[in-house]
C-alpha positions, 0 to 999 in steps of 0.5 A, spaced: 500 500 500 502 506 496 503 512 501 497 517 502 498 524 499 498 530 504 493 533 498 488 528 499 488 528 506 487 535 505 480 535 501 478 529 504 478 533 510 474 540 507 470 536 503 465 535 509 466 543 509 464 544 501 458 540 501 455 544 508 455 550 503 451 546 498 445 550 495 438 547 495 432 548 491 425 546 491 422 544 486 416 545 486 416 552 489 422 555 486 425 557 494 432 556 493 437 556 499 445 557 499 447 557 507 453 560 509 459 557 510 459 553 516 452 552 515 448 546 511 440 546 509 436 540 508 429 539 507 423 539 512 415 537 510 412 544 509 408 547 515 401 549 515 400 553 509 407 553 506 409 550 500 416 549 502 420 549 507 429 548 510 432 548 516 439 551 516 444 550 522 451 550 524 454 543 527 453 546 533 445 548 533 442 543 537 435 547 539 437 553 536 438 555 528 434 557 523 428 555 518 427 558 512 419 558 509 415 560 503 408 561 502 404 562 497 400 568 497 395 569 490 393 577 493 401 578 492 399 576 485 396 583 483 402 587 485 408 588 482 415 587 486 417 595 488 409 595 490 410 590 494 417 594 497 413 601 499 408 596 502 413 593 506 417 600 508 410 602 510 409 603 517 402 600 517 404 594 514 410 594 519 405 594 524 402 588 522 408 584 522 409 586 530 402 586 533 403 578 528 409 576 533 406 580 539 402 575 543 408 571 544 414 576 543 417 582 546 419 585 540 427 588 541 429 591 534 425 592 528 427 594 521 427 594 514 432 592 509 434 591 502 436 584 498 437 582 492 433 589 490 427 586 494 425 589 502 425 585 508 422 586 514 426 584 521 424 583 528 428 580 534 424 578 540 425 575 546 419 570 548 414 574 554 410 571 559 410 569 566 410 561 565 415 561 561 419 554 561 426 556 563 429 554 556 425 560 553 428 565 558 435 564 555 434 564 546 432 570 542 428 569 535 429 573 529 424 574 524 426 575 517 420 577 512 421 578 504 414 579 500 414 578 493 409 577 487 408 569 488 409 570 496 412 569 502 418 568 504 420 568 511 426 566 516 426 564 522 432 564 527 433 561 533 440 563 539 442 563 546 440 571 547 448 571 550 451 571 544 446 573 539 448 579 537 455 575 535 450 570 530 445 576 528 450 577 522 450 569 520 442 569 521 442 575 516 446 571 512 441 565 512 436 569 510 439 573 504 442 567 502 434 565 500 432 566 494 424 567 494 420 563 488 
C-alpha cells in the first residue's frame, strides 16, 4: 500500500466543509437556499400553509438555528415587486408584522432592509410571559420577512440571547442567502 498524499488528506478533510455550503432548491416552489459557510440546509415537510420549507444550522445548533419558509400568497399576485417594497417600508404594514409576533414576543429591534433589490422586514424578540419554561428565558428569535409577487418568504432564527448579537450577522446571512420563488 502506496503512501497517502498530504493533498488528499487535505480535501478529504474540507470536503465535509464544501458540501455544508451546498445550495438547495425546491422544486416545486422555486425557494432556493445557499447557507453560509459553516452552515448546511436540508429539507423539512412544509408547515401549515407553506409550500416549502429548510432548516439551516451550524454543527453546533442543537435547539437553536434557523428555518427558512415560503408561502404562497395569490393577493401578492396583483402587485408588482417595488409595490410590494413601499408596502413593506410602510409603517402600517410594519405594524402588522409586530402586533403578528406580539402575543408571544417582546419585540427588541425592528427594521427594514434591502436584498437582492427586494425589502425585508426584521424583528428580534425575546419570548414574554410569566410561565415561561426556563429554556425560553435564555434564546432570542429573529424574524426575517421578504414579500414578493408569488409570496412569502420568511426566516426564522433561533440563539442563546448571550451571544446573539455575535450570530445576528450569520442569521442575516441565512436569510439573504434565500432566494424567494
Amino acid at each position: 500500500m502506496g503512501r497517502i498524499s498530504p493533498f488528499l488528506i487535505v480535501a478529504a478533510l474540507a470536503a465535509p466543509a464544501a458540501l455544508a455550503q451546498a445550495p438547495v432548491r425546491d422544486e416545486a416552489s422555486g425557494l432556493a437556499l445557499t447557507p453560509p459557510p459553516g452552515y448546511a440546509a436540508r429539507a423539512l415537510p412544509p408547515g401549515r400553509g407553506q409550500a416549502a420549507r429548510f432548516e439551516v444550522k451550524n454543527a453546533s445548533d442543537t435547539d437553536t438555528g434557523c428555518q427558512v419558509a415560503f408561502t404562497p400568497a395569490p393577493q401578492n399576485g396583483r402587485f408588482s415587486q417595488a409595490e410590494l417594497d413601499a408596502v413593506m417600508r410602510g409603517e402600517e404594514w410594519q405594524e402588522l408584522a409586530r402586533k403578528a409576533v406580539s402575543a408571544l414576543y417582546d419585540i427588541q429591534d425592528a427594521k427594514v432592509f434591502e436584498s437582492k433589490g427586494r425589502m425585508g422586514f426584521t424583528m428580534v424578540g425575546d419570548f414574554q410571559g410569566e410561565n415561561l419554561p426556563p429554556r425560553a428565558r435564555e434564546i432570542r428569535t429573529l424574524f426575517v420577512i421578504q414579500e414578493t409577487p408569488r409570496g412569502r418568504t420568511s426566516t426564522v432564527c433561533v440563539g442563546e440571547r448571550a451571544g446573539f448579537e455575535a450570530r445576528r450577522a450569520e442569521f442575516m446571512a441565512v436569510a439573504t442567502g434565500a432566494t424567494p420563488p
